[in-house]
N, C-alpha and C positions, 0 to 999 in steps of 0.2 A: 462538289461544294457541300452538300448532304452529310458528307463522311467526315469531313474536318467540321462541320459543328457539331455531330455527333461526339466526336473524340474529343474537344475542347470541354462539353458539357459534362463526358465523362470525366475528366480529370480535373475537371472544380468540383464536380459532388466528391471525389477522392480526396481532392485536398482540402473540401471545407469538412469532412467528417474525418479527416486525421486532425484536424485543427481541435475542432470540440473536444475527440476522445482525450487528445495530450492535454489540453487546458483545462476540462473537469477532471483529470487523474492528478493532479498536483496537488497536496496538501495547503501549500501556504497561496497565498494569491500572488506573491511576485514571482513563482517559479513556471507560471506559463506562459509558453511560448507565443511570440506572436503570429498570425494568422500567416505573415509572409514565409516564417524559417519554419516551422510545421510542414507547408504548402512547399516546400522548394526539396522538401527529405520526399513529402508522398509521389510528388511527381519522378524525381530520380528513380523512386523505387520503382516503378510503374516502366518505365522506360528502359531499365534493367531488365525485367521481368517481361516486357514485351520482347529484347533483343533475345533473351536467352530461349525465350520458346519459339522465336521467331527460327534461331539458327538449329535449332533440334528438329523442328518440322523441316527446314529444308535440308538437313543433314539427309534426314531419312527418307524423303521424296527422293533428292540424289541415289543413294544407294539402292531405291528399288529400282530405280531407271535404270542403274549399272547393271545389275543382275539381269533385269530385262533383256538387254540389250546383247549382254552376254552368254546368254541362258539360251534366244534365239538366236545367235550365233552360234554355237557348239552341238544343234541341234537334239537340244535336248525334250524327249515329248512332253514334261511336266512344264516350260518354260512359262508358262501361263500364272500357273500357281505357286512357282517356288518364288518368287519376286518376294514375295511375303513375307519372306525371311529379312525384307528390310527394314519390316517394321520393329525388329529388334535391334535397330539402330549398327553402329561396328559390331557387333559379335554376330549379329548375321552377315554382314558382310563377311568376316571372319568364317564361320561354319559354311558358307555358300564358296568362299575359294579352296579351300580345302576337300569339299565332295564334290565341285565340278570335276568334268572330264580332262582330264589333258592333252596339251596339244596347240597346232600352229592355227592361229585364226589369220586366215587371208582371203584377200577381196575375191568374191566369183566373176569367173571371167564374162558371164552371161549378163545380171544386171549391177556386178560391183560393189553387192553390201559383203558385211564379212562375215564367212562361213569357215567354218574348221573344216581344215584338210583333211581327208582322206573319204569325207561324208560322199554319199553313192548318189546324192543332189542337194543341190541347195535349197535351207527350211525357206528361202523367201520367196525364190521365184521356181522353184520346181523343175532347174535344169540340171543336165549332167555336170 
């Protein structure tokens, strides 16, 4: 409950300071807008701008978990640190499938995550 009046209170001080700034920037005095159509642009903006960095942080969260997940799978020993490369959103994903190793990734028979074939044990559970 904390967090929704925090964010309600944010987006009245948002919208009552787009309100002033468009109302004292008008030359004449009928050309300011009223407090409601001011207040109804800030919040859209707001709402735009939270979705679009909403979906870019979890783009990129995404991709480093792919890498992860694949990176420990093809057992490769950097798997730790090359995740990293998600934090450059698709073009790391891009550079990170293009320099992985190739090859079949299929379940180990031992504890069933997936490990590329041909590996001389699996990076998870350290069976043949």
């Amino acid at each position: 409950m904390k967090r929704i009046e925090t964010l309600v209170l944010l987006l009245l001080t948002v919208t009552s300071s787009a309100t002033l700034a468009l109302a004292q920037s008008s030359s004449g005095g009928g050309d300011a807008c009223g407090a409601l159509g001011c207040g109804v642009f800030a919040i859209v903006y707001v709402v735009i701008l939270v979705a679009v960095l909403g979906g870019v942080v979890a783009l990129i969260i995404f991709v480093i978990r792919f890498i992860k997940r694949d990176a420990t799978a093809r057992g490769m020993p950097n798997a730790d640190s090359i995740k990293w490369l998600g934090l450059l959103g698709l073009l790391g994903l891009l550079i990170y499938l293009l320099q992985r190793p190739q090859g079949n990734v299929m379940p180990c028979p031992s504890c069933g995550q997936p490990r590329m074939q041909g590996l001389p044990q699996c990076p998870h559970c350290g069976n043949a």
